[in-house]
N, C-alpha and C positions, 0 to 999 in steps of 0.2 A: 713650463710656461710657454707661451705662445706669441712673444715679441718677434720674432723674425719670421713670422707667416708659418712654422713650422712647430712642432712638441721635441719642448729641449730642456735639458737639463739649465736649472739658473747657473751653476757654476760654468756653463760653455758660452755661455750668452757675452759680448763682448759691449754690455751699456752696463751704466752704474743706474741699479734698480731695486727695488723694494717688493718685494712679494709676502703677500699676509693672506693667510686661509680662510676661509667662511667659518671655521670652528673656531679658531683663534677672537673673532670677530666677533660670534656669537655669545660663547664664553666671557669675553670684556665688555661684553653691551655696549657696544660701539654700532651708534643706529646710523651714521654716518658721516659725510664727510667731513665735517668741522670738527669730529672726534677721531677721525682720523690722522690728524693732521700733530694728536701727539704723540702718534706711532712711527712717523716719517720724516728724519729729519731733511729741511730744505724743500720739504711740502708746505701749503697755509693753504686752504680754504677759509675765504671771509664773505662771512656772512654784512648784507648794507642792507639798507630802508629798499633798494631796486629789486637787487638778484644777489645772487650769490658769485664767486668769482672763483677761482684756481690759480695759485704759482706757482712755480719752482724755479728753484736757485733765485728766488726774488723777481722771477717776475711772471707777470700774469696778466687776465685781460679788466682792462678798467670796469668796475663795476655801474658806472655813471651813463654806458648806453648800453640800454638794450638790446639793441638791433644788432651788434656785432658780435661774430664767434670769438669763443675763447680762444687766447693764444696758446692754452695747455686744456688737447684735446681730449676726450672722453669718448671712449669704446666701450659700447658692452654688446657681449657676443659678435664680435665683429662688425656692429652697427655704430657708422660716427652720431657725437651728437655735439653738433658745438652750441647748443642754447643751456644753460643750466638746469631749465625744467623738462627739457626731454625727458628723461628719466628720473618718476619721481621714485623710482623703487630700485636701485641698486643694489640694495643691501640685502634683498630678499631671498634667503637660501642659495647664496652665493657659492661656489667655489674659493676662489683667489682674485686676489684684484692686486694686478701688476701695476707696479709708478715708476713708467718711466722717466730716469732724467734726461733734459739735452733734448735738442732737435731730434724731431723721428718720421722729419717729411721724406724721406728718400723712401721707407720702407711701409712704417705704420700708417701714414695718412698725411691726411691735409688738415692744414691750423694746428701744428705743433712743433712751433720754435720755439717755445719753453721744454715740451715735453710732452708726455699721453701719461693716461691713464686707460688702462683695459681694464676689466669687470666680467666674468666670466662664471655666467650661474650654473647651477647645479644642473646635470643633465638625467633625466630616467633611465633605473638602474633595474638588471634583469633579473634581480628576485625583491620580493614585494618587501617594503619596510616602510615605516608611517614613524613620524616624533613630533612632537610639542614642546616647544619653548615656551616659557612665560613669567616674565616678570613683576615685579608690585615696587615701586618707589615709596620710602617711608617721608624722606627728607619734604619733599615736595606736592605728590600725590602724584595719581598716574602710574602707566605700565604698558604695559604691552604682553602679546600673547601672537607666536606665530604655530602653525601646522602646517608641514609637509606629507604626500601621502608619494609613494612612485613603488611601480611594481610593472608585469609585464602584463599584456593582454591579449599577446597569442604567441607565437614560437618568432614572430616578425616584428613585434610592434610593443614597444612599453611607454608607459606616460607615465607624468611627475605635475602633480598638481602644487602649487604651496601659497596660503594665504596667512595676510600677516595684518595686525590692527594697534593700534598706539593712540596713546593718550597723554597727555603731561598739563600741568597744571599750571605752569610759569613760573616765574622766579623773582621778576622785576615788580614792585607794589604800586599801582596809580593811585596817587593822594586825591585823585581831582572826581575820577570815575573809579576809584575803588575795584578792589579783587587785586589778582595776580597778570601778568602778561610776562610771553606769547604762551595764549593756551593753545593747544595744538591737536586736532583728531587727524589721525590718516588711517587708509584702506587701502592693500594693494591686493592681488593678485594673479599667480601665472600658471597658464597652461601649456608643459612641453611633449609633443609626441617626438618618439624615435623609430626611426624605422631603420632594422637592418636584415639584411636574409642573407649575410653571409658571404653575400657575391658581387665585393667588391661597387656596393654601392649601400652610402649611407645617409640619410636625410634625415634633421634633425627643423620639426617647425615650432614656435614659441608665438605666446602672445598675450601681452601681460598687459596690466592697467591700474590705476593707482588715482586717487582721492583725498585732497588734501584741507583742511579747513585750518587758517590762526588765526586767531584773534588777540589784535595786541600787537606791539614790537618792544625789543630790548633795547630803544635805544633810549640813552637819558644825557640831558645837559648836567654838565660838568660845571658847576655854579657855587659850590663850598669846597673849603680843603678837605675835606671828607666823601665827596662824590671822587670813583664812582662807588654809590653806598644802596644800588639795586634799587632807587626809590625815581620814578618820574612821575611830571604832572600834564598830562595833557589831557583836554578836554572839549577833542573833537573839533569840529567844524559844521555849525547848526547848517540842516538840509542836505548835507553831502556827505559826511562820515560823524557818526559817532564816535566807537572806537575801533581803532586801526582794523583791517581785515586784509589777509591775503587767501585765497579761494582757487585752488588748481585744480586740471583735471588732464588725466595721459593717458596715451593709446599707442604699444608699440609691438609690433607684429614682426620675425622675420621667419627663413625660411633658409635652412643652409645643407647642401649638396656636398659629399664628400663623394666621385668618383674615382673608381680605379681604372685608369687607362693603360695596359700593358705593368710597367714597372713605374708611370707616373699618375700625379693623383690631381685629379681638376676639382676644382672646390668655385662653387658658386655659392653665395651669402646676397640673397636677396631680403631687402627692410624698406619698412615703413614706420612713418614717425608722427604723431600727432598730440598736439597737448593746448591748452588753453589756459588762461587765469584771470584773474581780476582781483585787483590789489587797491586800496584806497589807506591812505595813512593823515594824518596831523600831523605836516610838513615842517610845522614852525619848533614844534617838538616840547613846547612851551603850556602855559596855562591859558593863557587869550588865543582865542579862534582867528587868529591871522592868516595863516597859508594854508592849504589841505591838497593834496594829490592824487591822482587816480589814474591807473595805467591798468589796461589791457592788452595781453597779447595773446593770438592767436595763430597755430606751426602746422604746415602739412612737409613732410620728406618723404620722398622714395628714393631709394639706393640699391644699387647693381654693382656687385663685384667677381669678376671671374680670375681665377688664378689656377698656373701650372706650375704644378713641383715635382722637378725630377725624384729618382733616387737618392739615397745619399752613400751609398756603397761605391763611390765612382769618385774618381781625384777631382770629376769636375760636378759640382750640385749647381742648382740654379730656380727661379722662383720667376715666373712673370705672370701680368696680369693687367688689368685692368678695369678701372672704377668711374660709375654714372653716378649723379644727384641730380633733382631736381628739386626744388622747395618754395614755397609762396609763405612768406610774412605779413602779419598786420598788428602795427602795436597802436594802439590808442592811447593818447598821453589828455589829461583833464588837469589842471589846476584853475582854484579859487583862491584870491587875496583879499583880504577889510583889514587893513593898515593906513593909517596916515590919511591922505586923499583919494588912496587906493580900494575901489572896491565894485569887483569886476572878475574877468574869469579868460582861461585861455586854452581853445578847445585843439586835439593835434591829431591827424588822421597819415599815416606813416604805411606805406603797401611797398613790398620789395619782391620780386622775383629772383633767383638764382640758382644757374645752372653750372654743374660739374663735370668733366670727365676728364681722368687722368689714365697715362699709363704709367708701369713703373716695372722694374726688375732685380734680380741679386743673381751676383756670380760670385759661387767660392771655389774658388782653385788651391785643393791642398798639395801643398809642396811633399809632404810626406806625412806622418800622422803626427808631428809636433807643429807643425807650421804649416800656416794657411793664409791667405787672402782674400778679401770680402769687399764687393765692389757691391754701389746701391746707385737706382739712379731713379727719380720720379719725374714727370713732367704734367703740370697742370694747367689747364684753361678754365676759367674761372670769369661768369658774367655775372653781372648782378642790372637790375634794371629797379627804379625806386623813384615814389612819387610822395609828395608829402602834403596834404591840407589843412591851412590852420586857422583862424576864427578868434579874435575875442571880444569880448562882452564886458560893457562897462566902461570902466577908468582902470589902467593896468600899467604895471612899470612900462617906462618908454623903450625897454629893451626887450619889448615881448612881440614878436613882430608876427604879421598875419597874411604876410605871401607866402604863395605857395613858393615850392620846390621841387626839382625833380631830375634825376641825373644817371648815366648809363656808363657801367664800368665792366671796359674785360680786361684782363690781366692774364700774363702767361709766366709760369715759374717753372724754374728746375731745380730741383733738390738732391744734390748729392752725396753719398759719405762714403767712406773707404776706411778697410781696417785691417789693420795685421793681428792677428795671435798665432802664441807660441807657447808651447807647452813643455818646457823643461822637462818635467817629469808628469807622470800619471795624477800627483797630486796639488797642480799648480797649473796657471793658465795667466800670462801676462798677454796685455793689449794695449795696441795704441790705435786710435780713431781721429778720424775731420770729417765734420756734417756740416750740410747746411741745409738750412726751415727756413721756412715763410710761413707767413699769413695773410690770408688774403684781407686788402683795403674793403671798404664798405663805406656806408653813408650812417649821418646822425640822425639816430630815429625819433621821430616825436617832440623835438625840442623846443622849445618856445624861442629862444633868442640866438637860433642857428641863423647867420646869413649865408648868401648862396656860395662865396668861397669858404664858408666854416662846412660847407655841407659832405662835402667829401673826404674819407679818411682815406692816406697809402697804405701799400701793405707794408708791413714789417717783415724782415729778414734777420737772419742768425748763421754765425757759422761758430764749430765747436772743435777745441783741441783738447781729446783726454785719454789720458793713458791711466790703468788699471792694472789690478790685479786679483785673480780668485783663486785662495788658496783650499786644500782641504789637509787638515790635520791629524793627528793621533790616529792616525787608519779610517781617516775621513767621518771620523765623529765629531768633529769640530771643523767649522767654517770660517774665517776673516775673509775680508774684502774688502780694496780698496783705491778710489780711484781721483786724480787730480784733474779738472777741469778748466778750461777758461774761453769764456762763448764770448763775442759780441755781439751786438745787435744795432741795426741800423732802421732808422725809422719806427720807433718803438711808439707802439698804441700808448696813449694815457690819458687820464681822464681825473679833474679833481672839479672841486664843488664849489660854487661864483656864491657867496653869501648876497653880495648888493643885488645880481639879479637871480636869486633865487633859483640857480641852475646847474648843472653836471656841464664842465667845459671840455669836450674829448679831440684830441688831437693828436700828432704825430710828434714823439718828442727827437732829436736829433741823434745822439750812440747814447750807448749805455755799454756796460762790461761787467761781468757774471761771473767770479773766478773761486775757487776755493778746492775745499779737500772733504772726501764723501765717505766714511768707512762702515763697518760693520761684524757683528761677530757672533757666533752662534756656537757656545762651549758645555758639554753636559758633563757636569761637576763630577756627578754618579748617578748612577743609573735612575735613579729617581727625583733627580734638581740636574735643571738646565739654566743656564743663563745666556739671554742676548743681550747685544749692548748694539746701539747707533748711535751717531754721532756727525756732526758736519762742521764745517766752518766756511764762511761766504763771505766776499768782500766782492757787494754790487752794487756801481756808482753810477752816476750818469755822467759821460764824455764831455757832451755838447747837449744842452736845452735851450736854444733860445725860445723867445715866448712862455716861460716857465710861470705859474702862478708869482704870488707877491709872500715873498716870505711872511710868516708872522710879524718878524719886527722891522720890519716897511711895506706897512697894509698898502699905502697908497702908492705905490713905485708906478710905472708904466711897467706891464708885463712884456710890451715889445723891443723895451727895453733892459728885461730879466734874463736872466743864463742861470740853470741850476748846474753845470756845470762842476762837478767835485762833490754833488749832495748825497749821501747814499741814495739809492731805490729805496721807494717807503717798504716796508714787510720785508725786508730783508735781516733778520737776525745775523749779527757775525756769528755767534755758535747756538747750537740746536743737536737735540739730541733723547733718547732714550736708554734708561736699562731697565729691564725683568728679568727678575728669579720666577721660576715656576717647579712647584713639587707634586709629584704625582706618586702618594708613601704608601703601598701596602699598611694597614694597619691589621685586617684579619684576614681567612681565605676569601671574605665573599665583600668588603668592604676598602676601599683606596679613600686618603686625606688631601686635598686639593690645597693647593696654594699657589699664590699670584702675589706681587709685590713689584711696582710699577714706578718709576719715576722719570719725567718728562722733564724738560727744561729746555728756555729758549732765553736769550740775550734779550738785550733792549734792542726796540725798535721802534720807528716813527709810522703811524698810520695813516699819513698827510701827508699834502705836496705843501704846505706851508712850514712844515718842520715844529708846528711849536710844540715846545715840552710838554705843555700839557695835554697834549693830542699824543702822546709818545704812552708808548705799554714799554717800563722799566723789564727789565730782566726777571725772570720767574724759575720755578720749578713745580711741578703740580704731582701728589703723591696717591698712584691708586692702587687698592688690595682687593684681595676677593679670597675665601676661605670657603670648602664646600669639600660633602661628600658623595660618595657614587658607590652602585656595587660595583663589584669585579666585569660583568656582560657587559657593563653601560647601560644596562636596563633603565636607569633612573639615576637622575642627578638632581643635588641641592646646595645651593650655595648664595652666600652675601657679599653684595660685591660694595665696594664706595668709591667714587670717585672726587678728585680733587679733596682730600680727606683733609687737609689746613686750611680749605676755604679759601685759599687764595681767589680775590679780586683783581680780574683781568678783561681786557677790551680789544676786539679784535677788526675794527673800525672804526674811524672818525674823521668829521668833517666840521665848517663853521657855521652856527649855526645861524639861518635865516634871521636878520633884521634886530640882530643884536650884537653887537660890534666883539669882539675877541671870544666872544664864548660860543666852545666846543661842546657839538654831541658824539656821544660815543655810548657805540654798537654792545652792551656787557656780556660775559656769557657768563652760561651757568654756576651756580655756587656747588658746594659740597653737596653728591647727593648717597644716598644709601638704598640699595634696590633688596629684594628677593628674588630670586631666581629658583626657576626648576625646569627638569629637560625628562620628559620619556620618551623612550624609544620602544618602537617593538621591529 
């Protein structure tokens, strides 16, 4: 793994982390991130009607604005991307995708006071080899089917082509417009050359691009004691949306430099970032054409990073460097309302500019080969410049305002963390750490009922106490791990949803505290069954909230008069966790028996800033298998996999809904599905 700017064994690495391989990945058909998330405990990807969002250890960035990056950052190939549609292809013939926990602005990057997530795709390999995945869904309909092709193409140069195509049919039934929703097509693919000759200079370019089409959303009002029961009624919005549509398109390009200078290696990672969408929904989520929505956003990024890495033969290693950004924003926000007296529309034109450079460094000074100290230090400057125009048309709530805005913010952070380990013996490695992350403030994009002091968001800050441990067992065939945390955060981004004015209310909430116990374990029974097990426990509250929404049970409160003070963090599970058996059986000399047997579980938790019960996802466990055979080469594999096989009904977002006084919509995800699978390789 490659968390500390460096290729390290995970058991030396001194963060509590999660590492999951591209085959592993592949094999569980896990197309991504919000299927990830029951492989990780103290992970949640959630999926809302805007964007999609990341947290860990319970917390993450509001899904209600747009315009602002996530507080748990996303790396793929050493390229940041804090918008969630930069990358609509992660998962495409990947390597490993590392989840860090905890602050990792001192070393990894900027906008990760939760944590990062790296992604790290497959690179061209120097003798030629071509495979094919492809899947068929019985439960639902749909599949998918990817190709990779990578070999060399002279004594200097190899490439890795891999394209992938997906289909699914939805899950959620509209009474009103009929069929299934979200149906979903997507198209990605990437092109990587490698160039190496040997002499101490290596360049690896990539450039990938992806196509998304849904139609539909999963999300359904909670209106019977039997909801949520996969069934919604909505029925568009005449002239502006039929039925729901989100529409993406992405373009990411990078270029990365591994030099040998003497016995140090400079590493240049130059990217570029581009993606676009257009998203239009039936807002009110209901059967009457009351609200409807439409956002646009369109990303350009460039990013420069250079970095020195000594040796590491030497008592003293060390890492420095230094990182550019530049990016231009534009989100377009549209709604239309015909409710009441209202019937009218409100147009929002949101342009932001923002520029980065930071530098940053690491020093390890080993005491002798059991003991070391690990010094980080990052420093960023961070402008953002943002203008906003808005317009409306008609009769429209009295909170939908139509002045411009526009506002110019630089910020300057330091990020630092220091660590001790100590390695008892050869097969143990205890650590103790303190970080501290930011995030950089921003502006509220596109809003309708933003006034000019709502318009500006601070940065959030974190700092982290965790001590650890990585052990290796029975002659390091077996792994545990495990590590206690307790982070604060000061000025925490958050974001919930105004039902009277029909809007995402984003703001700075006062502390929060993020504490618990992170473990893991990696045991192979016999040679032929393995079992891992993870497991978490989190107790994450908020300190001070003044201004906090209105609880459910005093809708009417003044919220300037609110404190959530003592409320948990919403998506915080107190426990979370995974185990899998896996059998890999001889049965003949030319034939192996496959097995997988999965099960997930996560506590109750609240998916609202209102807290009400019935916006709350009870406590669950979700059961997945997969049985398949292969020959002995790996020539060819077949297998059935199923996921959530009890069907458990679960919801992974919720908010109030538009112009109907206590009733919640909520976000559902998929039911029980059952695939086919097959893989050749040559």
């Amino acid at each position: 793994m490659t968390a500390q700017k460096r290729a390290q064994n995970l058991q030396d690495v001194p963060i509590s982390m999660a590492v999951i391989g591209g085959e592993a990945l592949t094999r569980n058909g896990v197309k991504d991130f919000t299927e990830l998330k029951q492989y990780v405990p103290n992970f949640y990807a959630q999926p809302s009607p805007g964007n999609n969002a990341f947290f860990i250890r319970g917390i993450g960035s509001p899904p209600g604005n747009l315009a602002v990056e996530q507080t748990v950052g996303l790396f793929v190939d050493g390229i940041y991307g804090g918008h969630a549609r930069q990358f609509q292809a992660p998962f495409l013939d990947i390597e490993r995708i590392e989840v860090l926990r905890g602050p990792q602005g001192a070393l990894v990057g900027k906008n990760t006071s939760a944590g990062a997530i790296s992604v790290i795709s497959a690179k061209p390999t120097r003798e030629f080899m071509a495979r094919i995945d492809g899947s068929a869904e019985f439960e639902l309909g749909g599949g998918s089917v990817q190709g990779v092709v990578s070999g060399p193409l002279s004594n200097t140069l190899a490439a890795r082509v891999a394209v992938r195509y997906e289909k699914s049919d939805g899950y959620t039934h509209n009474s009103q417009l009929g069929g299934n929703e979200p149906k979903r097509k997507s198209f990605y693919a990437r092109g990587t050359l490698l160039y190496d000759a040997g002499q101490g200079l290596e360049i690896i370019a990539k450039l990938e691009g992806g196509h998304v089409d849904i139609t539909g959303t999963a999300v359904e009002r909670i209106e019977t004691a039997a909801d949520p029961d996969r069934q919604r009624a909505t029925s568009g919005f005449p002239g502006f949306v039929d039925r729901d549509f989100d529409n993406s398109d992405s373009m990411n390009g990078s270029v990365t430099a591994n030099i040998d200078i003497g016995d140090h290696v400079l590493t240049s990672i130059t990217g570029y970032s581009h993606y676009k969408f257009d998203k239009r929904l039936d807002s009110d989520f209901g059967p009457a054409p009351q609200l409807a929505t439409g956002f646009g956003e369109k990303y350009n990024q460039f990013s420069q990073e250079v970095r020195l890495a000594s040796p590491t033969d030497h008592p003293l290693e060390y890492v420095v460097g230094g990182y550019f950004q530049t990016s231009d924003y534009r989100l377009i926000g549209d709604t239309r309302i015909h409710v009441g007296p209202y019937n009218g529309g409100s147009y929002r034109r949101f342009d932001q500019d923002n520029v980065v450079w930071s530098g940053f460094g690491q020093l390890i000074y080993k005491f002798s080969n059991r003991f070391r100290l690990i010094g980080s230090l990052r420093y960023t400057y961070d402008r953002k410049t943002a203008d906003q125009e808005r317009a409306n048309t008609g009769t429209v709530l009295p909170s939908w305002i139509a002045t411009p805005l526009s506002g110019r913010r630089v910020e300057r952070e330091w990020d630092p963390s220091v660590s001790v380990q100590w390695e008892p013996n050869k097969a143990a490695m205890i650590y103790l750490s303190y970080g501290q992350g930011s995030k950089s403030g921003g502006f509220v994009g596109a809003q309708s009922t933003t006034t000019a002091p709502q318009f500006q968001i601070e940065p959030e800050s974190s700092e982290t106490y965790e001590i650890g441990a990585k052990l290796a067992l029975f002659n390091r065939k077996a792994f545990f791990n495990i590590a206690l945390f307790h982070t604060e955060f000061k000025d925490l981004q958050v974001s919930s949803y105004d039902a009277v004015s029909s809007s995402f209310i984003t703001a700075n909430a006062g502390r929060a505290t993020s504490k618990g116990v992170e473990a893991d374990l990696s045991l192979p029974v016999v040679d032929t069954v393995k079992v891992t097990a993870s497991g978490a426990y989190l107790d994450a509250k908020y300190d001070d909230f003044p201004g906090a929404p209105c609880f459910y049970d005093n809708p009417t409160c003044n919220p300037l008069n609110n404190n959530a003070a003592g409320k948990p963090v919403p998506l915080s599970s107190k426990w979370s966790g995974a185990v899998n058996v896996d059998l890999d059986q001889p049965v003949t000399d030319r034939l192996h028996l496959l097995g997988n047997v999965g099960v997930s579980f996560r506590s109750k938790t609240y998916l609202e800033t209102s807290y009400n019960p019935a916006a709350a996802q009870n406590g669950f466990a979700k059961l997945d298998a997969r049985i398949g055979i292969r020959n002995a080469d790996r020539r060819w594999e077949l297998a059935l996999v199923g996921k959530n096989l009890t069907n458990k009904t679960t919801s992974s977002f919720a908010f109030a809904v538009p112009f109907s006084a206590s009733m919640i919509g909520k976000f559902v995800d998929p039911p029980r599905t059952i695939a086919a699978q097959f893989t050749l390789n040559y």
